[in-house]
C-alpha positions in Angstrom: 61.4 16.5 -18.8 58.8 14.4 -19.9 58.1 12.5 -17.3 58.1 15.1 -15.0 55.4 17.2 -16.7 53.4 14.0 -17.0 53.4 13.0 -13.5 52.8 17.1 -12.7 49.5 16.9 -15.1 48.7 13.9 -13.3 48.7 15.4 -10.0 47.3 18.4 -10.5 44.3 16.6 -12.5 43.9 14.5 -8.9 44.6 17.1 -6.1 41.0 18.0 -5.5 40.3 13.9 -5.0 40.8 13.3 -1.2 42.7 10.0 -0.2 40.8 7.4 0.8 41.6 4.6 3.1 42.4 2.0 0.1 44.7 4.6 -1.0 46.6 4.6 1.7 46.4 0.7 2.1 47.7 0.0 -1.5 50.9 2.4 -0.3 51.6 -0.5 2.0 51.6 -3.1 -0.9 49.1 -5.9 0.5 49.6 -8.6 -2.0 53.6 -7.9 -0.7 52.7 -7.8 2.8 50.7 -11.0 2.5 53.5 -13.2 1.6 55.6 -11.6 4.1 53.2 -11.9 7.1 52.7 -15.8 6.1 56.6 -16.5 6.3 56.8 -14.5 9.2 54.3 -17.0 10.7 56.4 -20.1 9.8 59.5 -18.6 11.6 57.5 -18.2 14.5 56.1 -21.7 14.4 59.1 -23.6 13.7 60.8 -22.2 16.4 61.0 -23.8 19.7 58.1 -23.4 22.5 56.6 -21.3 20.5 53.1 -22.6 22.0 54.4 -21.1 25.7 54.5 -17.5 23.6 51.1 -15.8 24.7 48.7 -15.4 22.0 48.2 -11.7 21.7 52.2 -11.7 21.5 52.1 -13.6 18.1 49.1 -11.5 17.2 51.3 -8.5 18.2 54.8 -9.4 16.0 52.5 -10.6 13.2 51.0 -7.2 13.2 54.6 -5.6 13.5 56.3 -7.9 10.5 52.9 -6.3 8.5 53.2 -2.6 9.7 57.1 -3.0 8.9 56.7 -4.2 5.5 54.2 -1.8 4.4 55.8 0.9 5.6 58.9 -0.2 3.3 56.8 -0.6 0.8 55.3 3.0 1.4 58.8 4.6 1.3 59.5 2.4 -2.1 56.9 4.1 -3.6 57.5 7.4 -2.3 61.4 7.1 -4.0 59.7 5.3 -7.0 57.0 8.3 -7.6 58.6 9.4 -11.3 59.6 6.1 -12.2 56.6 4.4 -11.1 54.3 6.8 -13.5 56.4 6.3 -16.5 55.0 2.3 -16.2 51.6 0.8 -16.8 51.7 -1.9 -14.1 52.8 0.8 -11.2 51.0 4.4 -13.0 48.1 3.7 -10.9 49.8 3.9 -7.7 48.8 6.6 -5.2 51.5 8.8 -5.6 51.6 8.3 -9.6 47.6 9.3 -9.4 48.4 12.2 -6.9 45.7 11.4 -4.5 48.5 11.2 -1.8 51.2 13.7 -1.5 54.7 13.1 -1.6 55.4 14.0 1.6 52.4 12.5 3.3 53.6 9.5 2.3 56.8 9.5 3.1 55.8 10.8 6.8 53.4 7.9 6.7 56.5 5.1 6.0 58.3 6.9 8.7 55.8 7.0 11.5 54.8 3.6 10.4 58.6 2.1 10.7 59.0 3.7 14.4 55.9 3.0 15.6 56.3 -0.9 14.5 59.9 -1.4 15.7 59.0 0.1 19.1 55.6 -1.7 19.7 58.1 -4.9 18.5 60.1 -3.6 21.1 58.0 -2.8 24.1 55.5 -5.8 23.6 57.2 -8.4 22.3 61.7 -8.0 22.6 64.3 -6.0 21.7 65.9 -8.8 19.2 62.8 -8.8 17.1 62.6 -5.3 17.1 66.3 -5.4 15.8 66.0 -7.5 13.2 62.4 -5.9 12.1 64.3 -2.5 12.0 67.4 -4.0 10.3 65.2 -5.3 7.5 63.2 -2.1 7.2 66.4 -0.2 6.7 67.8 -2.9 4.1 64.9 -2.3 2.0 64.6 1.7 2.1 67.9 2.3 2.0 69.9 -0.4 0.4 67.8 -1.6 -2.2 65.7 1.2 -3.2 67.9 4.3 -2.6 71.2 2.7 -3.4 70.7 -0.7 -5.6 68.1 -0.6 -7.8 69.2 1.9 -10.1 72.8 1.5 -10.1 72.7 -2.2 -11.0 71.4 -5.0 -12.7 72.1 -7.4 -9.8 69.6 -5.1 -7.2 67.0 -8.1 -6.8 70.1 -10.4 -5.7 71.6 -8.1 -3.4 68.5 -6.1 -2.2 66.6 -9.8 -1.9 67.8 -9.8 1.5 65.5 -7.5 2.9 62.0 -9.5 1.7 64.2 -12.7 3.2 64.3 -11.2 6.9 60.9 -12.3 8.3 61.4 -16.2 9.0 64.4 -14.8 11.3 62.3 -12.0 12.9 59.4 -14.4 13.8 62.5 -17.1 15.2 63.3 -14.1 17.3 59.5 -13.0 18.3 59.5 -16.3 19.6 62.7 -17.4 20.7 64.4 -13.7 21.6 67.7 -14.8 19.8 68.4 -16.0 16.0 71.7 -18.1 17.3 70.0 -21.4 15.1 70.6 -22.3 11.7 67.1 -23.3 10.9 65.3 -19.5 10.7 69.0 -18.7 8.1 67.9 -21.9 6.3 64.3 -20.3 5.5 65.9 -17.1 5.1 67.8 -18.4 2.3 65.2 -20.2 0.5 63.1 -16.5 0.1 66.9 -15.0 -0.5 67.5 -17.6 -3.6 63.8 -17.4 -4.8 63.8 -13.9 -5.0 66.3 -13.4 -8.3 64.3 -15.5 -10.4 60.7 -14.4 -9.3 61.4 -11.0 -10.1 63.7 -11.7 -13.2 60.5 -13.4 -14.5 58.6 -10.4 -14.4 61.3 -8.6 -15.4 61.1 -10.2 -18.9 57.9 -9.4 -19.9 58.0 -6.0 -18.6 62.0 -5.1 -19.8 60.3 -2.4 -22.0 58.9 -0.8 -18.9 62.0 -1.0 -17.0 63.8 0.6 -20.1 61.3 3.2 -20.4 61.7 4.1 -16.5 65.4 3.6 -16.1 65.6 0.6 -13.8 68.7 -1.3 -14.2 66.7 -4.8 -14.6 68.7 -8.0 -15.6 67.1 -8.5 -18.7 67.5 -4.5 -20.2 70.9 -4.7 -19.4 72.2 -8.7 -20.2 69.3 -9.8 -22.5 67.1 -12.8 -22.3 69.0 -15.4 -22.2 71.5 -14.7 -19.7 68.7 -13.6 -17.4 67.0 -17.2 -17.9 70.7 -18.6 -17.5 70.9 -16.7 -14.0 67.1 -17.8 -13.3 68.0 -21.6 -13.5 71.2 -21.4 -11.3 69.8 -19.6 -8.8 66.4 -22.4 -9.0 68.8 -25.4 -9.0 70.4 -23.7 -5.4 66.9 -23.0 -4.3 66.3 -26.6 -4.6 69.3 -27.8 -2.7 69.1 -25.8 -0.2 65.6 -26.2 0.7 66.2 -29.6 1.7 69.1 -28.8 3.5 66.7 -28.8 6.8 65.8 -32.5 6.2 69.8 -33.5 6.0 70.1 -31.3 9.1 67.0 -32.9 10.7 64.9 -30.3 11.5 61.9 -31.9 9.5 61.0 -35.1 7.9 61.6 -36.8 4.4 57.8 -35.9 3.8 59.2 -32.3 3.7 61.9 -33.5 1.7 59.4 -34.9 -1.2 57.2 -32.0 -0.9 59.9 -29.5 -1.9 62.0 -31.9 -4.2 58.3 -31.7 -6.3 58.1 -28.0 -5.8 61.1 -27.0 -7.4 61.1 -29.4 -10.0 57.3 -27.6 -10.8 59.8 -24.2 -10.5 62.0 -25.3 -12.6 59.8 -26.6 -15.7 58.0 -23.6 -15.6 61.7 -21.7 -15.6 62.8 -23.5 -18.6 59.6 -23.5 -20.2 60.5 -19.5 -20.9 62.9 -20.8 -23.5 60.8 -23.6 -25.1 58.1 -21.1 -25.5 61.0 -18.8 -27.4 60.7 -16.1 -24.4 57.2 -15.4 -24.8 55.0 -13.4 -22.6 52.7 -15.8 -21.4 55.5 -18.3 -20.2 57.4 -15.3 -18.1 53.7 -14.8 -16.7 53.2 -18.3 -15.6 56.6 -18.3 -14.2 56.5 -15.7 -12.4 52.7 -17.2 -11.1 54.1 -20.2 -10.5 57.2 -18.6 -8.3 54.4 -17.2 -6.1 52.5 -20.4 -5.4 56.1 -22.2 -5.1 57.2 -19.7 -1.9 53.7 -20.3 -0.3 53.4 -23.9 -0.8 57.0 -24.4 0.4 56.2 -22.2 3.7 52.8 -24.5 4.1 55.0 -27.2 4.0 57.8 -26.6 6.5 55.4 -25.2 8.8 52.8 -28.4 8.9 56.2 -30.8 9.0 58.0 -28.4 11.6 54.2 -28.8 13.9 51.9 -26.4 12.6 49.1 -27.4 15.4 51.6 -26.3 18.0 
């Protein structure tokens, strides 16, 4: 009951401010979209002949993998609206705030999702379009609607759907996903994802509480969640060299993410040399962020960047 009246003061307090575009751009979840955009990229540029795609076609399936993700992210935060104003890192949200009305935005991550997966469709092919809509659908549905509040293992399971782009942009370029290699960078953002998020997950377990979200550390404590964290870092590691062993890239590649996870994995276990503290889930979770992009950088100049 509380939370309800508290989000209803909040939107009553805001319904005579109008929406303005940045309101509707944070519904999208930029910082999100930015990541998923970039590994998007390196799908498309590892993949064969990519450089015979026309340009405004990669401009075109770049611009669908963005579209598609925010408009996931827009129907997140339409599901989220109660829970999301019961926390201080997501009260300031749109929806939360009550500039933007429930159902505006969920219209908004519904005409978004179509309109992507059809230009997808029409401009670049259908298999891209498939994939785009399959990972759309993972994310609404599967993760948000059905996993994240029924159990503590919803970032492993629901990590899927952040893990789809490599294999759309394979598909923007190649019009099939038959090869290994876009599944091998598909796995490396499916493994990384459980331990980024459990990372924030321990220094904001109070908020998840608080909101009813299911999180690894409300529900198994602190040190199983950093137990899970270092598994699932060690099988990050191994399998993002599987590409080298497979010889897709070079040892350079090899060297470049045999560094990069051991940097993940010293800031993993510094958690519990720093007795769980605060600032060493922050870094972590900081760290996990510049670990996916520097990895992506990676495969993508040793995979031929300058196509």
């Amino acid at each position: 009951m509380a939370s309800v009246t508290t989000l209803s003061l909040l939107t009553a307090a805001a319904e005579s401010k109008p929406a303005t575009a940045g309101d509707y751009l944070a519904l999208l979840k930029p910082r999100v979209m930015s990541l998923v955009v970039f590994t998007g990229l390196i799908g498309m540029v590892a993949a064969p002949n990519g450089a015979a795609l026309h340009p405004l076609s990669w401009f075109v399936a770049l611009l669908c993998i963005a579209v598609g993700a925010g408009a996931a992210g827009a129907f997140n935060m339409w599901f989220e609206r109660h829970s999301d104003a019961l926390m201080p890192r997501t009260a300031q949200r749109p929806l939360p705030r009550g500039v933007i009305a429930a159902e505006d935005a969920l219209f908004f991550s519904i005409a978004l999702s179509l309109a992507s997966v059809a230009l997808m469709a029409l401009a670049v092919n259908f298999t891209a379009a498939l994939w785009l809509l399959i990972s759309i659908l993972f994310y609404c549905l599967v993760y948000t609607v059905w996993l994240k509040r029924r159990t503590p293992q919803n970032i492993v399971i629901g990590g899927a759907a952040g893990a789809f782009p490599p294999v759309i942009g394979w598909a923007a370029v190649t019009g099939g996903v038959g090869s290994l290699e876009p599944w091998l960078l598909f796995l490396v953002i499916f493994l990384w994802t459980p331990p980024h998020f459990w990372a924030l997950a321990l220094y904001r377990a109070e908020e998840y509480s608080r909101a009813g979200i299911p999180m690894l550390p409300v529900v198994r404590g602190r040190m199983e969640t950093l137990k899970q964290m270092m598994l699932y870092t060690v099988a990050l590691v191994g399998v993002s060299i599987l590409p080298v062993i497979l010889g897709y890239v070079g040892i350079a590649y090899a060297v470049w993410a045999l560094v990069l996870g051991a940097v993940f994995m010293a800031a993993v276990t510094n958690i519990f040399r720093c007795d769980f503290s605060d600032k060493s889930a922050k870094q972590a979770f900081g760290i996990s962020i510049l670990y996916l992009f520097l990895i992506f950088c990676g495969y993508g100049i040793s995979a031929g960047f300058s196509l």
